[in-house]
Backbone bond lengths (Angstrom), bond angles and torsions (degrees), N, CA, C in turn:
res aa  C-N    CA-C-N  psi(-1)  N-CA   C-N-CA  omega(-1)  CA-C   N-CA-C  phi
1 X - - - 1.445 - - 1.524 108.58 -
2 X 1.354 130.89 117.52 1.398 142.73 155.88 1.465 121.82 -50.85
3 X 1.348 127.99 160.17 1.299 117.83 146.83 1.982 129.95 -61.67
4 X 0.828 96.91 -17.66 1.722 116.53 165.36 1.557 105.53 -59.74
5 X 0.868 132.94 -47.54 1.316 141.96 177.78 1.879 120.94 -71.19
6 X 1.133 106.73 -17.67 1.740 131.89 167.09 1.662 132.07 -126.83
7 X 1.634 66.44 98.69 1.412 85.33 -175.72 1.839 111.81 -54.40
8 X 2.003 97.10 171.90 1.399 100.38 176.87 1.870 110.85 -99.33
9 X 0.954 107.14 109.67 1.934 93.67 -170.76 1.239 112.67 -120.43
10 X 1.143 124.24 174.81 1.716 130.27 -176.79 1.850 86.02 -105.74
11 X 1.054 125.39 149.70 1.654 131.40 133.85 0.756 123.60 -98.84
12 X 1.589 135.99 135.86 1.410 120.92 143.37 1.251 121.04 -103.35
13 X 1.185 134.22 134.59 1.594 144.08 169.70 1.094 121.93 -143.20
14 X 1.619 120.97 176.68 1.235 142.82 -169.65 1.324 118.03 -94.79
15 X 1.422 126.51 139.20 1.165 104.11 -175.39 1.387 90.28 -162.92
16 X 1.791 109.88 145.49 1.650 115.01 -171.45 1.398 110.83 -58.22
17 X 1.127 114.30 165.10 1.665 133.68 179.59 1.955 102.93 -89.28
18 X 1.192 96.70 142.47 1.909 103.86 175.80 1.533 93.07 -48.68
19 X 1.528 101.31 152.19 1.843 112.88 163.28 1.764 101.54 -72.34
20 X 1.335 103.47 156.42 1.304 111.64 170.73 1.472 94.85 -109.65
21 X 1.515 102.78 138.53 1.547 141.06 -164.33 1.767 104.18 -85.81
22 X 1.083 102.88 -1.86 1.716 94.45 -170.65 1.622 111.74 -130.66
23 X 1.226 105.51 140.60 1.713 98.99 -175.62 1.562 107.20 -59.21
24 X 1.446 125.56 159.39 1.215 130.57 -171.22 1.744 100.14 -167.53
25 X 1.556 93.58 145.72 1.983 101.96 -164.68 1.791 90.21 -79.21
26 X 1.054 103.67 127.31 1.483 98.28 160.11 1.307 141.43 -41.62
27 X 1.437 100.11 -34.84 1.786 109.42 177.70 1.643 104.11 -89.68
28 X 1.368 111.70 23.81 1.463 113.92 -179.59 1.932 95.91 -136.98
29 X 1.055 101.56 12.04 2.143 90.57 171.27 1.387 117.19 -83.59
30 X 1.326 97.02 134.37 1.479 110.84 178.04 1.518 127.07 -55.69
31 X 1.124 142.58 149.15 1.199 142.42 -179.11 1.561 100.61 -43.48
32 X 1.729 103.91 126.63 1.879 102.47 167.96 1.567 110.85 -100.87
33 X 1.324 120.29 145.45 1.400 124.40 154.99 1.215 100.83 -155.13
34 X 1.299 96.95 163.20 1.317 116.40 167.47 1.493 140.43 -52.95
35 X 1.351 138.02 141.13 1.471 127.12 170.85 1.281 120.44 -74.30
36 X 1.364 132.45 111.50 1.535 112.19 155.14 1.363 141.74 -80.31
37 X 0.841 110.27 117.19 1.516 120.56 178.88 1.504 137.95 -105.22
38 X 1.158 132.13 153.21 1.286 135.86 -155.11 1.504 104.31 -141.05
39 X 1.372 105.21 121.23 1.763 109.84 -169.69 1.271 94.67 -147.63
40 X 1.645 101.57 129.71 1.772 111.61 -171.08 1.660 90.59 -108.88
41 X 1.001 90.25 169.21 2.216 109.68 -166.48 1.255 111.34 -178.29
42 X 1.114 103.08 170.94 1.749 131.51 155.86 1.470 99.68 -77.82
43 X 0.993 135.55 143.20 1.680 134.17 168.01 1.552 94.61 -122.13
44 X 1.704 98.18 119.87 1.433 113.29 -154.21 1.661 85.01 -114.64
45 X 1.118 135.02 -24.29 1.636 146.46 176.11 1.350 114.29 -128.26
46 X 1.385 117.24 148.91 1.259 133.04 -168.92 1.249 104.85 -146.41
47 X 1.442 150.59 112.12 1.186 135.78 -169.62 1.404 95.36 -174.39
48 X 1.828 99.46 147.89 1.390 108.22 -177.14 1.812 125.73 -33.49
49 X 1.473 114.97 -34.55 1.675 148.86 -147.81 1.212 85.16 -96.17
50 X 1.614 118.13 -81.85 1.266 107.33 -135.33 1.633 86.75 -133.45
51 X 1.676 119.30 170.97 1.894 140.68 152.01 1.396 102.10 -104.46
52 X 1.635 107.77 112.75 1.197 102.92 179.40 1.884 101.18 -101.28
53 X 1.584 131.09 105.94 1.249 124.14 -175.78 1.886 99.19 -84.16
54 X 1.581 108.20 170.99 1.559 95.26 129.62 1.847 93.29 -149.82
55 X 1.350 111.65 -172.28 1.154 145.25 -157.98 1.440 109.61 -80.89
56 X 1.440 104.93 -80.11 1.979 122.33 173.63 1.286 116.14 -114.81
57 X 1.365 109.86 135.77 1.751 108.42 -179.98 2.138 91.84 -123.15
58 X 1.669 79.56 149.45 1.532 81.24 -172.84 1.439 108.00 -128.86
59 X 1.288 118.49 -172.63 1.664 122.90 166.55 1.923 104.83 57.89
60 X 1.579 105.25 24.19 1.612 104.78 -174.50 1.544 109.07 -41.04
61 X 1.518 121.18 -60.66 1.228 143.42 -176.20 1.605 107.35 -32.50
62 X 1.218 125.09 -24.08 1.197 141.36 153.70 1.791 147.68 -109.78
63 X 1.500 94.10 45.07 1.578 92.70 -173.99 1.210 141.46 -4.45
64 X 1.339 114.70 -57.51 1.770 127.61 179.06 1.383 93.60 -70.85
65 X 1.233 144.50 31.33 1.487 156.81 -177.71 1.610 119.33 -143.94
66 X 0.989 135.56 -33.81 1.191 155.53 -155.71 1.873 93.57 -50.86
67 X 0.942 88.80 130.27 1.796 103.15 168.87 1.251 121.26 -131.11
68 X 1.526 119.96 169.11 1.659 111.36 -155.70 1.643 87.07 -166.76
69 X 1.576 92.39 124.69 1.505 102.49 164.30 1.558 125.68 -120.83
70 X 0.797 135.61 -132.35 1.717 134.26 -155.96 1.919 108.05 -9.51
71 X 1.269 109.28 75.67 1.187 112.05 -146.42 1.857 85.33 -98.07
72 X 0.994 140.33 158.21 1.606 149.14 -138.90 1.744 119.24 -171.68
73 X 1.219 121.75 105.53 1.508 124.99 -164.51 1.481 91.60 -110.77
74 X 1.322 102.43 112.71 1.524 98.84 168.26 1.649 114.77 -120.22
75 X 1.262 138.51 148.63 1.125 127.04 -143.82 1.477 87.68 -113.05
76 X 1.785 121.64 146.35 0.990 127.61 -145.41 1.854 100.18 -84.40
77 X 1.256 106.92 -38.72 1.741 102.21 159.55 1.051 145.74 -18.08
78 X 1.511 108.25 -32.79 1.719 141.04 -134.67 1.593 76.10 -117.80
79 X 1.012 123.70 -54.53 1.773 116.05 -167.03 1.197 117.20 -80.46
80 X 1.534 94.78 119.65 1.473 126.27 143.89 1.289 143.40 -42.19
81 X 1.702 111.77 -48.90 1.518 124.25 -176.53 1.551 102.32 -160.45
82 X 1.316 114.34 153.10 1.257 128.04 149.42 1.100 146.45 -142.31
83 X 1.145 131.77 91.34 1.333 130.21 -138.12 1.743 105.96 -125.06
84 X 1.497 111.63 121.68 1.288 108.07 -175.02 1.747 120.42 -89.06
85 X 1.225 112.33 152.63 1.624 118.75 -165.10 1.253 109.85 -103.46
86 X 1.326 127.80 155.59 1.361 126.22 -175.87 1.889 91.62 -145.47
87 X 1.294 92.95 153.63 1.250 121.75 -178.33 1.796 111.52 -75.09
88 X 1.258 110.14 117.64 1.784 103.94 -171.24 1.410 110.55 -109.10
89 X 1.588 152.93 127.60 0.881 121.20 155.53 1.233 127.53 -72.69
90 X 1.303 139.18 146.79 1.349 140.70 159.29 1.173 120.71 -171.54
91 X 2.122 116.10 81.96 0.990 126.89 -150.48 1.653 118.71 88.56
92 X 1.148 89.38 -107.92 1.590 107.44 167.01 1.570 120.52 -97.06
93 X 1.091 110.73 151.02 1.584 117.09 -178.89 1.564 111.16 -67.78
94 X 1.266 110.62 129.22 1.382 135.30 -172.50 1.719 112.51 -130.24
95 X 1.276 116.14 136.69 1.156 130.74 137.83 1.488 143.34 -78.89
96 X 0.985 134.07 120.57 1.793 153.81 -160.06 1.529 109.78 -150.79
97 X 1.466 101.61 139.27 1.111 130.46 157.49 1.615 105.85 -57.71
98 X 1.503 130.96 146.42 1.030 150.05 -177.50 1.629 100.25 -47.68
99 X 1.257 148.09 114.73 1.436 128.24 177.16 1.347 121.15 119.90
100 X 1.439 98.66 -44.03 1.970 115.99 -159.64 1.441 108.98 -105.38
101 X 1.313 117.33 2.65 1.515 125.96 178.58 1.763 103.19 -34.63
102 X 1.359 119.05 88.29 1.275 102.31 155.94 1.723 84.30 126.72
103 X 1.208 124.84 -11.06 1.690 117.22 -162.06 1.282 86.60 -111.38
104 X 1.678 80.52 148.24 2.206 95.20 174.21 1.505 108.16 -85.36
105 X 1.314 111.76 51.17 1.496 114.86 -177.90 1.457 99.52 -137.47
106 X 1.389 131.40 85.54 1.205 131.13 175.71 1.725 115.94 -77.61
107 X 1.439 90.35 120.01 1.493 95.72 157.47 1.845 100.47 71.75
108 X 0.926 118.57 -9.24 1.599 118.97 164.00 1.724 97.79 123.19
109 X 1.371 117.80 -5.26 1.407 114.19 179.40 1.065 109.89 -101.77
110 X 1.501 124.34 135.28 1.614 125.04 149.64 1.649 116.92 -53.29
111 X 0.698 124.46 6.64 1.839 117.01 -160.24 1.593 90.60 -97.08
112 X 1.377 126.43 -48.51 1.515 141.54 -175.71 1.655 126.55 -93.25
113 X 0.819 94.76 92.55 1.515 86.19 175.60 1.754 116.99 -71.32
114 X 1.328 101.52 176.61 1.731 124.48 -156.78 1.515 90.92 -94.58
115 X 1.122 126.78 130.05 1.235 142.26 167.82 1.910 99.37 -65.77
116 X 1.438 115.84 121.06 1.566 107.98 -155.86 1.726 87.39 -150.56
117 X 1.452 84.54 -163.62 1.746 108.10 -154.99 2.041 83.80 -78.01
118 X 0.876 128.32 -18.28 1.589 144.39 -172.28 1.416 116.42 -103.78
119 X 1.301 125.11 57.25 1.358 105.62 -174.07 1.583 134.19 -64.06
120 X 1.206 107.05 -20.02 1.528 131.94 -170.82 1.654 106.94 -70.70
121 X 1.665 110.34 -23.26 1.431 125.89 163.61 1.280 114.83 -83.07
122 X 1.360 121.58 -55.16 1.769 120.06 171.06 1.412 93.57 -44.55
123 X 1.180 135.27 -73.24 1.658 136.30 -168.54 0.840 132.81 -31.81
124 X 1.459 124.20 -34.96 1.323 137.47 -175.74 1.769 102.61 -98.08
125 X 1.156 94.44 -41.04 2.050 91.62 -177.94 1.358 106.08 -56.98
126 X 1.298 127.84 -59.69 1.828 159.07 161.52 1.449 79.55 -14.85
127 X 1.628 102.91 -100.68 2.268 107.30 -179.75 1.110 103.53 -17.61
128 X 1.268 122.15 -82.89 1.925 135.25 -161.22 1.426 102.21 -48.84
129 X 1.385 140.21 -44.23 1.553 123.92 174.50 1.464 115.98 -79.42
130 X 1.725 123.52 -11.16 1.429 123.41 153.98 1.630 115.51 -55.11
């Protein structure tokens, strides 16, 4: 398998909340839900089970070499969306969701902005939905 073959995508999924460390009365727990989260990658697996992303791929110049770190198993349950990114020119090289080239609406969410001709605006939207 090449990097040609793995795509660049945003996920979004679900994912449990930290345990709380302290005893607590049951008829006193706080509302539970879930976290959503959004983790962009290479998607190096695709399979009924699980999205296997990772982070950095290295040694490209040599395929039958290729290595991959911050590597990420997310279980296919857990996902929400997946939407793959493509490289835009305009000016400078940008990433976008299929559509949004240029919109502060990454990937179909308001929470993220589009990596754009403005970075100092992606930056602050990105912070502000943390």
């Amino acid at each position: 398998m090449g990097m040609a073959d793995c795509p660049l995508v945003i996920i979004r999924w679900l994912d449990s909340r930290q345990p709380s460390g302290q005893w607590r009365y049951l008829s006193a727990l706080p509302e539970a839900r879930p976290v959503e989260v959004a983790t962009v990658g290479w998607l190096v697996r695709d399979t009924l089970d699980v999205k296997v992303i990772c982070q950095s791929v290295g040694d490209l110049e040599y395929p039958e070499k290729a290595q991959a770190s911050g590597i990420m198993t997310i279980p296919t349950r857990c996902v929400l969306s997946i939407e793959r990114l493509t490289e835009v020119e305009r000016g400078t090289n940008a990433f976008a969701a299929p559509g949004s080239a240029g919109s502060a609406d990454f990937a179909g969410s308001g929470h993220f902005a589009a990596i754009s001709d403005d970075l100092e605006i992606a930056t602050t939207l990105t912070l502000q939905a943390l």
